[in-house]
VOMAR-18363 format. One record per residue: y negated, z, x negated of N, C-alpha, C in turn. Coordinates in steps of 0.05 Angstrom, whole numbers, padded with zeros to 5 digits, always signed. Each point is the difference from the previous one (the first is absolute). Layout:
// VOMAR-18363
YZXYZXYZX/...
//
This chain:
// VOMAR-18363
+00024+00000-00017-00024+00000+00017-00025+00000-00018/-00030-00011+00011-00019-00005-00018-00019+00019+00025/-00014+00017-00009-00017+00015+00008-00027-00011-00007/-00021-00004+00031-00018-00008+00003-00025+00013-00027/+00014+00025-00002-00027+00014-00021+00005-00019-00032/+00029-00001-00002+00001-00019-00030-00019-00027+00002/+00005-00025+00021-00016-00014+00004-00029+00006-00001/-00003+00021+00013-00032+00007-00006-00008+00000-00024/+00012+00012-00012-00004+00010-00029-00003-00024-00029/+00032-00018+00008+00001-00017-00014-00023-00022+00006/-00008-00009+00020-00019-00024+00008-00032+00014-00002/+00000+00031+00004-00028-00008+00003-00008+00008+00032/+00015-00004+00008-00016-00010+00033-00003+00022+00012/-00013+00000+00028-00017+00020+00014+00026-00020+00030/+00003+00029+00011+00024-00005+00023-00029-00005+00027/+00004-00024+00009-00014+00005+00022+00011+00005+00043/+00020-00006-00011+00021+00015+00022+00025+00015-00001/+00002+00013+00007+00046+00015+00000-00005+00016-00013/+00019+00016-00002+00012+00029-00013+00002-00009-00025/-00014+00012-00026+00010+00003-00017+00026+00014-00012/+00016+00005+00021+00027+00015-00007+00019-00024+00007/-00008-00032+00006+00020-00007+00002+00005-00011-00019/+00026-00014+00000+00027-00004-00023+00005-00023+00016/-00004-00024-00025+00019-00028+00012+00021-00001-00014/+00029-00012+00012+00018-00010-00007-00002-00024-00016/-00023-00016-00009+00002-00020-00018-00025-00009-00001/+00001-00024-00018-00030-00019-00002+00012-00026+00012/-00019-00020+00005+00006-00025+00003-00028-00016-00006/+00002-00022-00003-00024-00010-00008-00002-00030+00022/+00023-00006+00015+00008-00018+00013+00003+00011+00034/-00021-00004+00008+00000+00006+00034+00020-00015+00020/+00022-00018-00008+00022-00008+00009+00022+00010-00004/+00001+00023-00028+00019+00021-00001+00003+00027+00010/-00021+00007+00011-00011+00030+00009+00030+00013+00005/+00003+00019-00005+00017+00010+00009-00012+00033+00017/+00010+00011+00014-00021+00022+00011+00003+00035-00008/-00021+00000-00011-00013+00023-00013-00006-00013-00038/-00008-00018+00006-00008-00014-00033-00033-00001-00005/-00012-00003-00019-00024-00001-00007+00007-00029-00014/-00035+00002+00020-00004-00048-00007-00017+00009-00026/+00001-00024-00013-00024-00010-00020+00000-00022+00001/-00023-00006+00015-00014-00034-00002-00009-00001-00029/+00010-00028-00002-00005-00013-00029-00018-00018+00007/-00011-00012-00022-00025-00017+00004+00017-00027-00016/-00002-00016+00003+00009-00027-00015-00013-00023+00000/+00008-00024-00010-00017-00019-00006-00006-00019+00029/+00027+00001+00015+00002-00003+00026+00000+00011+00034/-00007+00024-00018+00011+00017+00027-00016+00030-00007/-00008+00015+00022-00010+00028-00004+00018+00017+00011/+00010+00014+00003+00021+00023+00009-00018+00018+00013/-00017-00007+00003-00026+00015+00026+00009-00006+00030/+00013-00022+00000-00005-00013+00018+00025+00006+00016/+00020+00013-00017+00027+00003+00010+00000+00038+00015/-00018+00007-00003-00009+00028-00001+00011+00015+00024/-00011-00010+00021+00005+00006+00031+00036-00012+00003/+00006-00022-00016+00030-00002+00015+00015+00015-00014/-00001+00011-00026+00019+00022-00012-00005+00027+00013/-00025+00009+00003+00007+00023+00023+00004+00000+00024/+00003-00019+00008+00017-00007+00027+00021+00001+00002/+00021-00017-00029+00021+00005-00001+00010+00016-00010/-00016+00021-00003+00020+00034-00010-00014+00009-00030/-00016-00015-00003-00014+00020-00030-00020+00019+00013/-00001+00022-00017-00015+00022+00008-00028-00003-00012/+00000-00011-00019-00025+00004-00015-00015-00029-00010/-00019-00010-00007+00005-00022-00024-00027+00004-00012/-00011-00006-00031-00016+00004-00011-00019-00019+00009/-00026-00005-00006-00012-00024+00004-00027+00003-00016/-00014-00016-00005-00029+00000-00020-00020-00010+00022/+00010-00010+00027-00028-00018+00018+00003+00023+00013/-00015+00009+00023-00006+00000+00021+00018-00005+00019/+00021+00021+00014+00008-00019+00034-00001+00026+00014/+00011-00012+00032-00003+00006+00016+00021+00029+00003/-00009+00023-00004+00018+00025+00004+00010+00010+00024/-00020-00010+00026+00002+00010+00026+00031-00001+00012/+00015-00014+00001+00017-00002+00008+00032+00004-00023/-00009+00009-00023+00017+00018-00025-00006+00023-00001/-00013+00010+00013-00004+00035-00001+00022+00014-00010/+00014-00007+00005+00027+00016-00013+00008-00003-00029/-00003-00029-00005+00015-00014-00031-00024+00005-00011/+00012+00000-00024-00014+00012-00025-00017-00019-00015/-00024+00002+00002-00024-00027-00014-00006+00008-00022/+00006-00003-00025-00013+00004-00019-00011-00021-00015/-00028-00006+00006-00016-00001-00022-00006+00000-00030/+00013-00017-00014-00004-00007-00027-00025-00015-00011/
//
């Protein structure tokens, strides 16, 4: 298990929704693999932003996912936003 406070810690980031007591079962960086209770990380690439995949990995069962823009938290109140 990976505890929300390590991520804090390691990245830097400021949690802007969820319990910092939670614990994901994994990472994924691929929002077509989500598996549920995982932490997303959108990647940025030459083709593609992983911003954009944001809303469908916590839909499909990630609790948390990091992000550097700006989105919409209203309807994630629960999952875990952290801000990098």
């Amino acid at each position: 298990m990976i505890h929300l406070r390590d991520i804090l810690i390691a990245t830097n980031g400021k949690l802007i929704t969820g319990d910092e007591n939670t614990q994901f079962k994994g990472i994924s960086i691929d929002s077509r693999n989500i598996e549920e209770g995982c932490l997303f990380i959108p990647i940025i690439g030459e083709r593609f932003d992983g911003h954009r995949f944001i809303e469908g990995a916590l839909s499909s069962g990630a609790v948390g996912t990091l992000t550097s823009q700006k989105i919409d938290v209203n309807n994630n109140e629960e999952k875990c936003i952290i801000m990098v």
